[in-house]
matplotlib code that plots the C-alpha trace (Angstrom):
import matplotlib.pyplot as plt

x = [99.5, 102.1, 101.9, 103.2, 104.2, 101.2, 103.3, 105.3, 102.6, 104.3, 101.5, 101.3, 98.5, 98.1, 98.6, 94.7, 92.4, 88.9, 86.5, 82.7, 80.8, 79.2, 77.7, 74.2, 71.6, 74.1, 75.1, 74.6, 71.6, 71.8, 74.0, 75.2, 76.1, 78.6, 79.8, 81.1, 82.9, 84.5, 85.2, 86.7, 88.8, 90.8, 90.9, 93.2, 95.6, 93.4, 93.7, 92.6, 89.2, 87.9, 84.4, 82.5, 79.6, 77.8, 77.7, 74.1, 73.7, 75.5, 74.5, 77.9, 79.7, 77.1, 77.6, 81.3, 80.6, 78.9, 81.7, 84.4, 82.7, 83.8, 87.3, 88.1, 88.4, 92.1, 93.4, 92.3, 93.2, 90.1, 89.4, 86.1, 85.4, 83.2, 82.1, 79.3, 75.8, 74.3, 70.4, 68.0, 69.8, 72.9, 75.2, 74.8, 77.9, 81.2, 84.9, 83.8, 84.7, 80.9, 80.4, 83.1, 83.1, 79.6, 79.5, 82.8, 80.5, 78.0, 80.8, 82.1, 78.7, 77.9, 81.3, 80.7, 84.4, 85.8, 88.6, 88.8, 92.2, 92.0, 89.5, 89.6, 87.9, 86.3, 86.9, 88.7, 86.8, 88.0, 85.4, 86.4, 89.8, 92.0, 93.1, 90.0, 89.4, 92.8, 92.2, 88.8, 90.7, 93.8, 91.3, 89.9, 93.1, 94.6, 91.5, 91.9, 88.6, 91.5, 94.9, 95.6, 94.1, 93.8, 92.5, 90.6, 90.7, 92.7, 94.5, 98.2, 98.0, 95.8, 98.0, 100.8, 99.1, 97.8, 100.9, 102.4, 99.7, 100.1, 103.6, 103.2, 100.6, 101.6, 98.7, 98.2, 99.4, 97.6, 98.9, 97.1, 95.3, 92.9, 93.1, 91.0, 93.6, 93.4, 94.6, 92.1, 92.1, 95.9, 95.7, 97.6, 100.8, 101.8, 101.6, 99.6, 101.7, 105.2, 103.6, 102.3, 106.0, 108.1, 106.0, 105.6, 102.1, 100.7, 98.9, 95.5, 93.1, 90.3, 88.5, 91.9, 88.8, 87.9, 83.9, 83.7, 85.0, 88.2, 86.2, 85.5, 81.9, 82.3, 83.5, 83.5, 80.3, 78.7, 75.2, 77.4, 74.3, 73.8, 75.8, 74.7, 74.6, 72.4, 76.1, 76.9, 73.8, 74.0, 77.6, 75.7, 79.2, 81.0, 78.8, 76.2, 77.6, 77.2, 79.3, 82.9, 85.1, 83.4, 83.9, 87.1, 87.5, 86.0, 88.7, 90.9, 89.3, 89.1, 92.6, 94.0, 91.9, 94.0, 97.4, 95.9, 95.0, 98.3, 100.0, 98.1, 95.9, 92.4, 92.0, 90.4, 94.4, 96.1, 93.8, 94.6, 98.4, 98.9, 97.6, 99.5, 103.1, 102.9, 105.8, 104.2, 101.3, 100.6, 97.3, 95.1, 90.9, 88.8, 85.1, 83.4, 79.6, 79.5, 81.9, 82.3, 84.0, 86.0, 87.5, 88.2, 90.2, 92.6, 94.9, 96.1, 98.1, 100.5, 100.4, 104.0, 103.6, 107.0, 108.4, 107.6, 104.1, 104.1, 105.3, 102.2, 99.9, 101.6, 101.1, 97.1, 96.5, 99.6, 101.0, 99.0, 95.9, 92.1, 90.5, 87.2, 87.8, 84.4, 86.3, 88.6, 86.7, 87.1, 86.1, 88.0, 85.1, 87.4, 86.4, 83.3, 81.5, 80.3, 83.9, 85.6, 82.9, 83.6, 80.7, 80.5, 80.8, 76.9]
y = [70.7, 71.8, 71.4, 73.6, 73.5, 74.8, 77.1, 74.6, 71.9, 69.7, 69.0, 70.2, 71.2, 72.1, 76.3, 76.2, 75.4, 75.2, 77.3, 76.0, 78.7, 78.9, 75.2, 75.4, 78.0, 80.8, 79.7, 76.5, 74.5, 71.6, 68.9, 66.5, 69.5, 70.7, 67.5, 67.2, 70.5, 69.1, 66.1, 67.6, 70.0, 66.6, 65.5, 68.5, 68.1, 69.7, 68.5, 71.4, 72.2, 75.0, 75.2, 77.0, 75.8, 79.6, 78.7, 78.1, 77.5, 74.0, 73.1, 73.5, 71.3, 68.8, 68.5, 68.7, 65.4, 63.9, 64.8, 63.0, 59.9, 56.8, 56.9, 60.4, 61.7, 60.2, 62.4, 65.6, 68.5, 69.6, 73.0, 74.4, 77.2, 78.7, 82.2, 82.9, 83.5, 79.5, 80.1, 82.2, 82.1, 84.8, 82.0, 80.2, 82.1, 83.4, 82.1, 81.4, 77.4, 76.6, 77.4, 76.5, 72.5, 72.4, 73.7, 71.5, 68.2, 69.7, 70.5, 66.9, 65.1, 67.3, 66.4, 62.9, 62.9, 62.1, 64.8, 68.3, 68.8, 73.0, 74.4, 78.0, 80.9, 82.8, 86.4, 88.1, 88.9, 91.0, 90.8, 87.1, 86.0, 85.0, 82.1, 80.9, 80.3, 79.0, 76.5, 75.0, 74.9, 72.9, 70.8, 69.3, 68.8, 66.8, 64.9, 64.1, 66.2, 68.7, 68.3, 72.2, 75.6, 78.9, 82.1, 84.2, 88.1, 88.9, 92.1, 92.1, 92.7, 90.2, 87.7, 88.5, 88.1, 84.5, 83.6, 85.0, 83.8, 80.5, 80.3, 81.9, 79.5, 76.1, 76.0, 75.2, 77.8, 78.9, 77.7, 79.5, 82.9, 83.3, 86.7, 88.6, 89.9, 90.3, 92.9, 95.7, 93.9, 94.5, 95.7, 92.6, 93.7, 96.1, 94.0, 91.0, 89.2, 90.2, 89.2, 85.9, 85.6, 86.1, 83.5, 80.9, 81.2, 79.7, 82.5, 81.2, 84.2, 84.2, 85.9, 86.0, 87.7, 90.2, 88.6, 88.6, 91.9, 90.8, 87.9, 89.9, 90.6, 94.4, 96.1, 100.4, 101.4, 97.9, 97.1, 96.0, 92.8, 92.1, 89.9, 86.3, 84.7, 85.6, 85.6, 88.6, 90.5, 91.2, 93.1, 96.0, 98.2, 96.0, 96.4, 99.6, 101.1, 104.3, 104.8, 106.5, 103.6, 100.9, 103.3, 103.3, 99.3, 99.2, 101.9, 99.5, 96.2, 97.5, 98.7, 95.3, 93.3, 95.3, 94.3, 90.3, 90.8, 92.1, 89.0, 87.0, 85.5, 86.3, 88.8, 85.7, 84.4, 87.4, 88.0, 84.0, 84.1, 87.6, 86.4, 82.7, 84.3, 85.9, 84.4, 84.8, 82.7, 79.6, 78.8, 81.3, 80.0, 79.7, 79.4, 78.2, 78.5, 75.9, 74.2, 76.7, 79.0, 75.7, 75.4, 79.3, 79.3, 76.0, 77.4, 80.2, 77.2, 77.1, 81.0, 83.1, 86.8, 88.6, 91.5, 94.0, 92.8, 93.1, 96.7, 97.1, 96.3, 98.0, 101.7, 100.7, 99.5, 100.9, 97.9, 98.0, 99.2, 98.3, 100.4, 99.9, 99.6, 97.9, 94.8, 94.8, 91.8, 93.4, 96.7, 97.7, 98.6, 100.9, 103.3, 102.7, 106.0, 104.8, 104.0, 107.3, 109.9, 111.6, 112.5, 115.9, 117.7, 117.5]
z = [97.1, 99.2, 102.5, 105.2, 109.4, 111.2, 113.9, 116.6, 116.2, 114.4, 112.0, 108.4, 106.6, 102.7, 102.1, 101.5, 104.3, 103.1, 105.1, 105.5, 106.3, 103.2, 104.0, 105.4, 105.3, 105.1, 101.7, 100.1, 101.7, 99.3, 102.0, 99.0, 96.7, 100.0, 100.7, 97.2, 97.3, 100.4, 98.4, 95.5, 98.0, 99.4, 96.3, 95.1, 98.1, 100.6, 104.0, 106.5, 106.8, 109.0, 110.6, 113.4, 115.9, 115.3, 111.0, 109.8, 113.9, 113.6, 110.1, 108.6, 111.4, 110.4, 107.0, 107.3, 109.6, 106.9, 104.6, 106.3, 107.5, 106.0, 106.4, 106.0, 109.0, 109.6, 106.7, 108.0, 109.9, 111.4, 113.1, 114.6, 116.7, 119.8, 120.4, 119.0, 119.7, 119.4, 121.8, 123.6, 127.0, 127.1, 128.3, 125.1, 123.8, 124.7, 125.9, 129.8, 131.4, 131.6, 127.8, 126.4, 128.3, 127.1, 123.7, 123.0, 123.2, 120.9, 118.5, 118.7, 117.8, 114.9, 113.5, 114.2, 116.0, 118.8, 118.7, 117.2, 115.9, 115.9, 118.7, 118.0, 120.2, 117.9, 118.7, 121.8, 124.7, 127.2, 130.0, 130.1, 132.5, 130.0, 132.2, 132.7, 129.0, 128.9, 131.9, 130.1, 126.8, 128.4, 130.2, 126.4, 125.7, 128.2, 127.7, 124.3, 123.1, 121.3, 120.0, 119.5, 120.6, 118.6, 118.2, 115.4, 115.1, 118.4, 118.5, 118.9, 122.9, 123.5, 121.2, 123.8, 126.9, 126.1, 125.4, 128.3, 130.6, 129.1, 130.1, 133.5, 134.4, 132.3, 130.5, 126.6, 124.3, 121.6, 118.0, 115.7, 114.4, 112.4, 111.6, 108.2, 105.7, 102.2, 99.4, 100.6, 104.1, 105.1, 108.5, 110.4, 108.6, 111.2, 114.3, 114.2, 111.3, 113.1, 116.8, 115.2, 113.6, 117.3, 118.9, 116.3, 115.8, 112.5, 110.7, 109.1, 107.6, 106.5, 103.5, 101.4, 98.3, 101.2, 101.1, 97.6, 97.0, 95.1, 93.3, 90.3, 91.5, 92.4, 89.8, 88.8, 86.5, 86.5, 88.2, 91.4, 92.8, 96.4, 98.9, 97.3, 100.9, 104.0, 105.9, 104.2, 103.8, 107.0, 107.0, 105.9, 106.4, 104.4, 101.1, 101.6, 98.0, 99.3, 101.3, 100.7, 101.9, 99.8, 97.0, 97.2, 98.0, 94.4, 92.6, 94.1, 93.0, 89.4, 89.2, 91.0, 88.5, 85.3, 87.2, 87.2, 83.6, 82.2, 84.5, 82.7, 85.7, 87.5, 89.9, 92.3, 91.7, 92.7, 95.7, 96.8, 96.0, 97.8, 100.9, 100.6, 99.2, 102.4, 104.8, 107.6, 106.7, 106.8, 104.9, 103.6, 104.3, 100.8, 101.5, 98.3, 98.3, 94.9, 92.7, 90.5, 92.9, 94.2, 91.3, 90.2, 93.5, 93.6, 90.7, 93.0, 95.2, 92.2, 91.6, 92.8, 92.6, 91.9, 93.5, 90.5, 90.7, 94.5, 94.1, 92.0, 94.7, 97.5, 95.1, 94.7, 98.7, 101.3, 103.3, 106.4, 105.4, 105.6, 103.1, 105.3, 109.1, 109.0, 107.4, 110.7, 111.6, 115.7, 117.1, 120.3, 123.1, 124.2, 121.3, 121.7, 122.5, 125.8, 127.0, 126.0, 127.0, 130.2, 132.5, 132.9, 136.4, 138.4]

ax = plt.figure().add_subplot(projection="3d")
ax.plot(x, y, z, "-o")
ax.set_aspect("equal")
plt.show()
């Protein structure tokens, strides 16, 4: 599989990254039957793998251990995040120093790894200095705990002031972000790509099939099932049928799936090769809940889209646009209604 520069690392990784957060009680509970997707992913030239301490609470880390013990390790680019929610106590989340030092070490033993090759803050958080997050992150580093340092689902502003506080401070930029974008996710083309693109950031997203959406699953006049994992059942924006913007992510499905047909591939193809074709990209992130969907995905690697087909796309979902602002993956608090409401005069 081709393999491609991750930003100004200097490392390369293979234009899929194979995303485990289908591994664990979210999706696939059965340990051995994930570590041989993993297995069969390195097989086919995958060599990124992209984790998080908040999936199935730690479970997926583990099993991803499990995976690459043995000799694996080595031949792998390994990413993991922190953010998330991970205990009772309210400090057992977020981007601050005394988190992020702490949950680091937790992240390492369920990985079975002495070094994280990716660390990745998990969503932006503005109530948290950005330099202090930087500082803790630069800290691991020059320890050897992390290699490289990203983001996932920042907004263009905050993209540019980590980099500039980076620099202004001589701390460790961030190499990566993880944004979502697919077909009927294509939001990041109007800043976030050409941001990513002026500072040599490598561009990573996640859900390339917009959560199943572009998998075939959804489709106009059929008994459209559930979310199949507990991950998604809980995005109840993203899938409640009735309302008007997931009504229209499915007109759109079902008329992308006729342009795969008549170019002679599957719609899960197109979805893949749309997102990897992309030149600001550098590896789109596949997360396989069995084999099956493993292997319906590895044939978009080889898959180049041309411009009339492109065209095609662009007339069904405008460059730019998320059909579904809930699929944003980040909701400014300032438009939150207890932000922009003025109090009224006593």
């Amino acid at each position: 599989m081709e393999l491609r520069p991750l930003g100004r690392a200097g490392v390369s990784v293979s234009k899929l990254c194979l995303g485990a957060m289908m591994f664990g009680a979210w999706g696939n509970p059965d340990h051995d039957d994930s570590i041989r997707i993993i297995h069969r992913a390195l097989d086919a030239g995958i060599n990124f793998i992209d984790t998080a301490d908040v999936y199935s609470q730690g479970e997926s880390e583990e099993i991803v251990g499990k995976a690459l013990a043995g000799g694996k390790r080595d031949d792998v680019v390994l990413a993991t995040k922190v953010w998330g929610q991970m205990g009772e106590d309210p400090n057992q989340r977020g981007v601050s120093r005394r988190w992020i030092i702490r949950e680091v070490e937790a992240s390492l033993r369920r990985l079975g790894t002495d070094w994280i090759d990716l660390y990745q803050i998990h969503r932006y958080e503005p109530d948290t200095d950005i330099e202090e997050t930087l500082g803790a992150l630069t800290d691991l580093v020059h320890q050897g705990k992390v290699r490289y340092v990203g983001h996932s689902t920042f907004p263009p502003s905050a993209i540019v002031e980590a980099q500039w506080t980076a620099r202004d401070r001589g701390l460790q930029r961030y190499v990566t972000e993880q944004p979502p974008y697919s077909i009927l996710v294509r939001g990041i083309e109007a800043e976030v790509l050409p941001t990513c693109a002026k500072y040599g950031i490598g561009v990573i997203p996640w859900s390339p099939l917009a959560g199943g959406w572009l998998s075939g699953r959804y489709r106009k006049g059929a008994d459209v099932p559930p979310p199949a994992s507990a991950a998604r059942r809980r995005l109840v924006d993203r899938y409640d049928m009735s309302l008007p913007a997931n009504q229209r992510k499915l007109d759109a499905a079902d008329a992308l799936a006729r342009v795969a047909e008549e170019a002679g591939m599957s719609l899960i193809e197109l979805a893949i090769a749309f997102v990897i074709n992309h030149p600001a990209v550098t590896a789109a992130i596949i997360g396989p809940r069995t084999m099956e969907q493993l292997e319906s995905q590895l044939p978009a690697a080889d898959v180049v889209l041309d411009q009339a087909l492109l065209d095609r796309v662009d007339e069904i979902v405008p460059p730019g646009t998320n059909i579904n602002p809930a699929d944003g993956g980040w909701v400014n608090p300032a438009l939150q209604p207890a932000a922009r409401r003025r109090q009224g005069k006593p």
